[in-house]
C-alpha positions as CSV (number, residue, x, y, z in Angstrom):
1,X,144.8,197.9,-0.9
2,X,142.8,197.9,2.1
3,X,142.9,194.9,4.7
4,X,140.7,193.9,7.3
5,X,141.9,191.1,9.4
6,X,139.3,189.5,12.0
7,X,141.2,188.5,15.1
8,X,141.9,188.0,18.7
9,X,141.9,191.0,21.0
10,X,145.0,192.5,19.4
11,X,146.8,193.3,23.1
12,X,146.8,189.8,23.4
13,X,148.7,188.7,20.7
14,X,152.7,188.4,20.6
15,X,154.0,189.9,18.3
16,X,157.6,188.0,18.1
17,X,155.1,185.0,17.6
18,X,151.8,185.7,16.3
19,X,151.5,185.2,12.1
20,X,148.8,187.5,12.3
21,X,150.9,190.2,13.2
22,X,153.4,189.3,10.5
23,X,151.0,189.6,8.0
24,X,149.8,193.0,9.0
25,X,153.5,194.3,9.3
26,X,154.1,192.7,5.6
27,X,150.9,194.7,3.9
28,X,152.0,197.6,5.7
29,X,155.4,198.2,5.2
30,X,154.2,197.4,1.5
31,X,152.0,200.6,1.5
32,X,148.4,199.1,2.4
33,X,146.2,200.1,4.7
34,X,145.6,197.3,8.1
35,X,142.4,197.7,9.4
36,X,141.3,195.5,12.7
37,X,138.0,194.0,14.2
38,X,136.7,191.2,16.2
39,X,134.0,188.7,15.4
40,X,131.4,190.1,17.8
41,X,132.3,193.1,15.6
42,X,130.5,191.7,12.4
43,X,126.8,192.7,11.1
44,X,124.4,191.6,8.2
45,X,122.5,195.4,7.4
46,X,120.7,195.5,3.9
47,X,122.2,192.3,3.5
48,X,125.3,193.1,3.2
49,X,128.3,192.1,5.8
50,X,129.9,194.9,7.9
51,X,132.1,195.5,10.6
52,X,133.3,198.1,12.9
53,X,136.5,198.5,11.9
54,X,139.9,200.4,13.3
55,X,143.3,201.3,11.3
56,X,146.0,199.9,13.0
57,X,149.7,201.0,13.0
58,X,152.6,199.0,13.8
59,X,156.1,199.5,15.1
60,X,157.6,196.3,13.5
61,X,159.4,193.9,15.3
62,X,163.2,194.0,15.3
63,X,165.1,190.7,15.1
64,X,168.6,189.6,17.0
65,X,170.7,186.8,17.3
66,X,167.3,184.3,18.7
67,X,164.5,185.5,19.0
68,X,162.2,189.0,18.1
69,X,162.0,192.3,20.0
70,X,159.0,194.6,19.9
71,X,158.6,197.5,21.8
72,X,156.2,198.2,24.3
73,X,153.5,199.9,22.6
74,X,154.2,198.2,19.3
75,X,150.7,198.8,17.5
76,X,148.1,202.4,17.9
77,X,145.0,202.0,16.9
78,X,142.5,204.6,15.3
79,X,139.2,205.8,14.9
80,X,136.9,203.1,14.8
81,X,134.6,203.1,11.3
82,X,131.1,201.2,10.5
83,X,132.4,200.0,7.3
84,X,130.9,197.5,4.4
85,X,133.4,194.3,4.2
86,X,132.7,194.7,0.0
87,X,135.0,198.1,0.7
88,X,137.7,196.0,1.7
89,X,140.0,194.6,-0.6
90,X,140.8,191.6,1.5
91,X,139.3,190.2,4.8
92,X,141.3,187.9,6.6
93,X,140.0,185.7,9.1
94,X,142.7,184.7,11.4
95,X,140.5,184.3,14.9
96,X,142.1,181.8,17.3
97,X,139.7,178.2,17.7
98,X,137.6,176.8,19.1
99,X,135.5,176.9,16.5
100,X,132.3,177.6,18.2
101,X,128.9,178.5,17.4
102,X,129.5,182.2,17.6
103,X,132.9,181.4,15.2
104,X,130.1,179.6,12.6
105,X,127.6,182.6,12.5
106,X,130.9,185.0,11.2
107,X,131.3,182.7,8.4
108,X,127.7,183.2,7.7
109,X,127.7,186.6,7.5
110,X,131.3,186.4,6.0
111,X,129.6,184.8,3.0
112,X,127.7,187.7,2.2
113,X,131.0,189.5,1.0
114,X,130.9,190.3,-2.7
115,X,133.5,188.1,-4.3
116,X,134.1,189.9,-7.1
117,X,135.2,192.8,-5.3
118,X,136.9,191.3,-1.8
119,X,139.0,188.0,-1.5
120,X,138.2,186.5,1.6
121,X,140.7,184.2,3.2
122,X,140.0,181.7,4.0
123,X,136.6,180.8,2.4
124,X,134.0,180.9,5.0
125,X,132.4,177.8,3.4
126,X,136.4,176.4,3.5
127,X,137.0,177.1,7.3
128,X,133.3,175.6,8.0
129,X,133.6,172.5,6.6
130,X,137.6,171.8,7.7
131,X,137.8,170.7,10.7
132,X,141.5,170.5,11.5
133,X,141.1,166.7,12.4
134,X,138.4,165.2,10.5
135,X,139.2,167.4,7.1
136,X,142.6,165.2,7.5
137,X,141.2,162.2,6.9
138,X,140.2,163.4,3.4
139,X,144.3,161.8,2.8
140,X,144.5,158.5,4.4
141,X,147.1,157.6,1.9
142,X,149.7,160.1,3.5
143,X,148.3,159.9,7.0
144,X,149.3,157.4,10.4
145,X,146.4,154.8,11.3
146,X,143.7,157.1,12.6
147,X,140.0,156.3,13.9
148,X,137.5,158.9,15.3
149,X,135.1,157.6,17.4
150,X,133.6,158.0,21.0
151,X,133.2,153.8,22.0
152,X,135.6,153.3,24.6
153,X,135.6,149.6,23.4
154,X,136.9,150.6,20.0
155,X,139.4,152.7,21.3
156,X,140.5,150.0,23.3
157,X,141.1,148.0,20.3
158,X,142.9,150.2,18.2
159,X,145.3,150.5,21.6
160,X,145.8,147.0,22.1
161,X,147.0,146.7,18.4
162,X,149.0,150.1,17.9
163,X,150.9,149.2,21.5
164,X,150.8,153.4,21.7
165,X,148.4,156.0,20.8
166,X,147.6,159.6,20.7
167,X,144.3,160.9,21.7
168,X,143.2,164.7,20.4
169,X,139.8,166.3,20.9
170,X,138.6,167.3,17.6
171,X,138.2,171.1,18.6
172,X,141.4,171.7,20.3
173,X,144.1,173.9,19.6
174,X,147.9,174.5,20.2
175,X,148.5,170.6,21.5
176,X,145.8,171.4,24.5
177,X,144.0,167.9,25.7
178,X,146.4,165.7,23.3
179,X,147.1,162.6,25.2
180,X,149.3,160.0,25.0
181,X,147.8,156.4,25.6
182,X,149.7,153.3,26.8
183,X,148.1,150.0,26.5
184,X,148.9,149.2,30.4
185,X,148.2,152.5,31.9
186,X,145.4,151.8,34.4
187,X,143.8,155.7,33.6
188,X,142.9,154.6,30.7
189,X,138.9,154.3,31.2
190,X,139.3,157.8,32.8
191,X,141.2,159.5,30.7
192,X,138.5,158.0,27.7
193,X,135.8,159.2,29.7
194,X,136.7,162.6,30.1
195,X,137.6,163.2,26.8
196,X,134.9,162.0,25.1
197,X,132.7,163.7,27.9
198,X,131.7,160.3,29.0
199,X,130.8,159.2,25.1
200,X,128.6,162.1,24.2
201,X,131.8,163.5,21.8
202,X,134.1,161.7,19.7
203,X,137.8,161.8,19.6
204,X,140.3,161.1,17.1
205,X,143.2,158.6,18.0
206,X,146.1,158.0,15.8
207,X,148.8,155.5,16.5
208,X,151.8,157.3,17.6
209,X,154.8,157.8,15.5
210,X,158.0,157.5,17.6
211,X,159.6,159.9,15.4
212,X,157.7,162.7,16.9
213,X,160.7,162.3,19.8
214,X,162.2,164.5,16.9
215,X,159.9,167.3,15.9
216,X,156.4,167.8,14.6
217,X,157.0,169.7,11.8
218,X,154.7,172.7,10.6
219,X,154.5,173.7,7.0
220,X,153.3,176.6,5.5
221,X,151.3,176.3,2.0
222,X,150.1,179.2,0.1
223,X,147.8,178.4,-2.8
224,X,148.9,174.5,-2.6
225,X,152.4,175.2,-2.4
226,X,155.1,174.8,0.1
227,X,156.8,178.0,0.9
228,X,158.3,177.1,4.5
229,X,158.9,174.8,7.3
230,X,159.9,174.6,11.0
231,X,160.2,172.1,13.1
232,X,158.6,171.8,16.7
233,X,160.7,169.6,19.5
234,X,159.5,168.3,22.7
235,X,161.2,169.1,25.7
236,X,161.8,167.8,28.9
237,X,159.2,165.2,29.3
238,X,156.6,166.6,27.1
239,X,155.5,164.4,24.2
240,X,154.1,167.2,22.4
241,X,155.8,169.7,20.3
242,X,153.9,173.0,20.2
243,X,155.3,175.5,20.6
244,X,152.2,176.7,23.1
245,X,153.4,174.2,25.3
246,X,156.9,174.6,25.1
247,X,158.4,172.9,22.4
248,X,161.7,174.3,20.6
249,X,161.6,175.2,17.2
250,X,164.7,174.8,15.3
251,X,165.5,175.2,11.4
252,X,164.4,172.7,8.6
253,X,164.0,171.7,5.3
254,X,160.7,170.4,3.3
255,X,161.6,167.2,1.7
256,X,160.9,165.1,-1.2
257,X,158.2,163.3,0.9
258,X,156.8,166.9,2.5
259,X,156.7,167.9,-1.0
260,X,154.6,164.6,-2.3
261,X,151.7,165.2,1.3
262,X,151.5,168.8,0.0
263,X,150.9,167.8,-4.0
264,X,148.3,165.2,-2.3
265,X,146.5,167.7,-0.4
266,X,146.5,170.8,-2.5
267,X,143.9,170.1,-5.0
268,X,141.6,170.0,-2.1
269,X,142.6,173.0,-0.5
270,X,142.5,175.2,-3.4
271,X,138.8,173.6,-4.0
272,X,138.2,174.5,-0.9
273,X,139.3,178.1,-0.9
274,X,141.6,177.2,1.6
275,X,144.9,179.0,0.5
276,X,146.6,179.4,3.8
277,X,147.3,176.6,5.6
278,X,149.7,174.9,8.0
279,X,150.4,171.4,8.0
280,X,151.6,169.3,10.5
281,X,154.0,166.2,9.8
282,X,155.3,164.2,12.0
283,X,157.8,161.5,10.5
284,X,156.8,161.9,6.9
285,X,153.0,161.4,7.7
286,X,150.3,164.0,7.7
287,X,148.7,164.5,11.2
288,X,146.4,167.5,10.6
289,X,145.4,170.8,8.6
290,X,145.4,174.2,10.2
291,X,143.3,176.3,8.1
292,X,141.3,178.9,10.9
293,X,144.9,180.5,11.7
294,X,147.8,178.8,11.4
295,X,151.1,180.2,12.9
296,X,154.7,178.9,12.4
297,X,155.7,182.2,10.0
298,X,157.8,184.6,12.5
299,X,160.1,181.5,13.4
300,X,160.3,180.5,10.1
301,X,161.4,184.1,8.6
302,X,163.9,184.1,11.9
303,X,165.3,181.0,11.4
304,X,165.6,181.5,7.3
305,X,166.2,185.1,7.1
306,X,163.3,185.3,4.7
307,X,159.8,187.4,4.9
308,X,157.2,185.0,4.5
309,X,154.3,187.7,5.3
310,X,155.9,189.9,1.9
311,X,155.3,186.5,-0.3
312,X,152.1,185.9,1.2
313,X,151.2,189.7,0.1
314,X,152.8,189.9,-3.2
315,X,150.5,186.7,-4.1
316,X,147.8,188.9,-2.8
317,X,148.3,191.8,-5.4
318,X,148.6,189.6,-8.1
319,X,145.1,188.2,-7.5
């Protein structure tokens, strides 16, 4: 098969970390060809999406006792090609958010990919209408209390009754401009203000679940179902647990109730096109759905001895 995965600048990714990389080890040491590119990479000619494209090779990662090695100069890139995305077996869009105007435009021209000869992942239409906060809402019945809204008066409210609160901007990424609120903390206006960009934006609050003190877990679904998990702990006096601002991951198992949010969510998902996702839980509640590229898969497969990116391909060649 031939792959093309849409991504970051690839010298900026880690590859001990990034799932992007994983996956592109996986299809390669499984005899496919990896091809690269970059959003601002993509064309409509003859209406027909294209990309300049480059084969990449990879020196995989080696693991020890905590953590993954790479050397150096772990990837070499080749000639760069014009190439029809319909030539492609499978195109993978794994850019990094925000999801942006120039994110929405690739989708656009993602769309034009000929369905019946390329699986696209995940749907353009799917990534365009999933938010990563307001697609969560979609599954109240599994989620904490949650309002969206930009009315510092309302948030106020929901405050005052929670008695604590975490405020996320609906485009953010990684844990960045996640707040915690506290009913008597006199930044409150301020902190409302700036987030909200002084109520021209709304924000999503949710009331905070104390047992995030003990992880925020991330689970990885493939085609609706569960195939991994790791948990994400605070530390030092961080409230937050991702892992881009410092949390620890440690080892973890799905359970019964993990089990029951995922068997909630997945019809949606795979309506959706949406067939690689992360999920977050915190406490047995659903906080949001990672669908533009979700990560958690090299600290899984190191904590689990298992190859997530080799499952993830295998279900690839049998559709």
């Amino acid at each position: 098969m031939k792959l093309a995965f849409i991504i970051d600048p690839i010298a900026k990714l880690d590859p001990g970390h990034d799932t992007s990389v994983a996956l592109m080890e996986s299809a390669q040491a499984m005899g496919h060809e990896v091809w690269i590119t970059q959003i601002q990479n993509l064309s409509v000619i003859a209406g027909k999406a294209w990309a300049t494209l480059k084969p990449v090779y990879l020196t995989p990662v080696t693991k020890n006792s905590d953590h993954w090695i790479a050397v150096p100069n772990w990837y070499t890139l080749g000639e760069e090609v014009l190439t029809c995305l319909d030539e492609m077996d499978v195109v993978w869009m794994r850019k990094d958010p925000p999801v942006n105007i120039p994110y929405l435009y690739a989708t656009y021209i993602l769309d034009l990919i000929n369905p019946a000869s390329t699986l696209v992942l995940n749907s353009p239409q799917g990534l365009r209408e999933a938010n990563e906060k307001m697609y969560t809402l979609q599954f109240t019945s599994v989620m904490p209390e949650t309002i969206v809204t930009q009315e510092k008066a309302i948030i106020r409210k929901f405050l005052d009754e929670q008695q604590a609160a975490v405020m996320k901007p609906l485009g953010g990424k990684a844990g960045e401009g996640i707040l915690f609120l506290d009913p008597s903390d006199r930044n409150f206006n301020s902190l409302v203000e700036i987030s909200t960009k002084w109520g021209q934006e709304p924000v999503m609050i949710q009331s905070y679940l104390s047992a995030a003190k003990d992880g925020d877990k991330r689970i990885i679904v493939l085609d609706g179902e569960p195939i991994g998990a790791v948990n994400r702990i605070p530390t030092g006096k961080e409230f937050r647990g991702n892992m881009a601002v410092g949390g620890r991951v440690a080892k973890v198992e799905i359970t019964d109730r993990e089990r029951e949010i995922c068997q909630v969510v997945a019809p949606k998902l795979k309506q959706d096109g949406l067939y690689f996702v992360g999920l977050d839980v915190i406490g047995g509640y659903l906080t949001e759905v990672n669908v533009t590229s979700p990560t958690g898969v090299r600290e899984i497969d190191r904590l689990n001895g298992v190859n997530l990116g080799k499952q993830v391909m295998e279900w690839i060649e049998k559709r």
